[in-house]
C-alpha positions in Angstrom: 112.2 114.1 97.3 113.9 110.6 97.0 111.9 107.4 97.4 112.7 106.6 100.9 111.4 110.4 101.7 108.3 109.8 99.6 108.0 106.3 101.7 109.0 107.8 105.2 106.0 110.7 103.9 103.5 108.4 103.3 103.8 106.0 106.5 103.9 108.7 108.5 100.8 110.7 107.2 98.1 107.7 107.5 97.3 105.7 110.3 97.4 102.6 108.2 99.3 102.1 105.2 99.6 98.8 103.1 101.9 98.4 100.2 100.9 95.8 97.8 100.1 94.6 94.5 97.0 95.8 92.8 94.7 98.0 95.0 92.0 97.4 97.5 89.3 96.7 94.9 91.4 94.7 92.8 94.2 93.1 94.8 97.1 91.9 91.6 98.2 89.0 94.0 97.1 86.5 96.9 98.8 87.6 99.6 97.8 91.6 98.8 94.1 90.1 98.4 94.9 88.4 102.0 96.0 91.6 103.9 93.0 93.2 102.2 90.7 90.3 103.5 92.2 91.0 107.2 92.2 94.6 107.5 88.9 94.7 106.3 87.7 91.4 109.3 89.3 93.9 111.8 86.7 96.6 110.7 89.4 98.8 108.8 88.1 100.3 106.4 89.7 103.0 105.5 93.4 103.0 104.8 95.9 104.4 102.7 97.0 102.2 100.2 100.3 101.9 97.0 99.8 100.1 94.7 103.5 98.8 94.1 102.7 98.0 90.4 102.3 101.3 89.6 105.9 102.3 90.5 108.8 100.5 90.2 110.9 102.8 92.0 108.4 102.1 95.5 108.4 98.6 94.8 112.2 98.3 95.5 112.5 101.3 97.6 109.8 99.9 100.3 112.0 96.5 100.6 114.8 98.7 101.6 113.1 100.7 103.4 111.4 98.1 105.8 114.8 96.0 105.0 111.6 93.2 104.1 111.8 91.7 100.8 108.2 91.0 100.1 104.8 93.0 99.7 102.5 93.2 101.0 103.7 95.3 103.9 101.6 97.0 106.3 102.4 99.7 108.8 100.5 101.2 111.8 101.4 104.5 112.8 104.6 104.7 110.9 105.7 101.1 112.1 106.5 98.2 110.3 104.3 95.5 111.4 104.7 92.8 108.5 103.3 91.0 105.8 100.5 89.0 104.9 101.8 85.8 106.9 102.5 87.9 110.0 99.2 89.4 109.7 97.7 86.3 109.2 99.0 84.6 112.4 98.7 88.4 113.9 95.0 88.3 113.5 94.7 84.5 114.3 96.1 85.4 117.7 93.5 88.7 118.3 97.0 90.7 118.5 96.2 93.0 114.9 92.8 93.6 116.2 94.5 95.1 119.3 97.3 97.1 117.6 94.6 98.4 115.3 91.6 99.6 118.1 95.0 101.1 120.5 95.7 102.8 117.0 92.1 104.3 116.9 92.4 102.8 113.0 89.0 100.7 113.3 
């Protein structure tokens, strides 16, 4: 299975998914510890995460994948939703909260 497989697996197989540096416990970067922060307001608190760090071939292959060159990134349901500033000014609006109850994640 090639990268964008392995990607296209995971995304599709969890409800929420969020790429990023370091892991829920111990987010390796601000924005990661951010997108943590937010899933966790919206009462998610269980979601599949990748740590990027850990494999250099998913911390390219996601940017191509999502054709989004930073990470985090978070999907819903196998969709691309963004990263930590869309998710910011996502949950600033109420709109994540919505996405996430209509995707029975919380």
């Amino acid at each position: 299975m090639n990268v964008q497989e392995r990607i296209k697996q995971q995304v599709n197989s969890h409800k929420v998914v969020l790429y990023m540096k370091g892991t829920p416990q111990f987010p390796q970067c601000g924005f990661s510890a951010n997108a943590v922060n937010i899933l966790k307001a919206c009462g998610v608190t269980d979601f599949f995460s990748v740590n990027v760090l850990e494999d250099p071939e998913i911390r390219q292959g996601i940017k191509e994948y999502a054709q989004w060159p930073t990470i985090p990134q978070l999907y819903v349901n196998g969709e691309f939703i963004g990263g930590s500033d869309i998710m910011t000014e996502m949950y600033q609006k109420g709109e994540l909260q919505k996405l996430l109850e209509s995707a029975k994640a919380v």
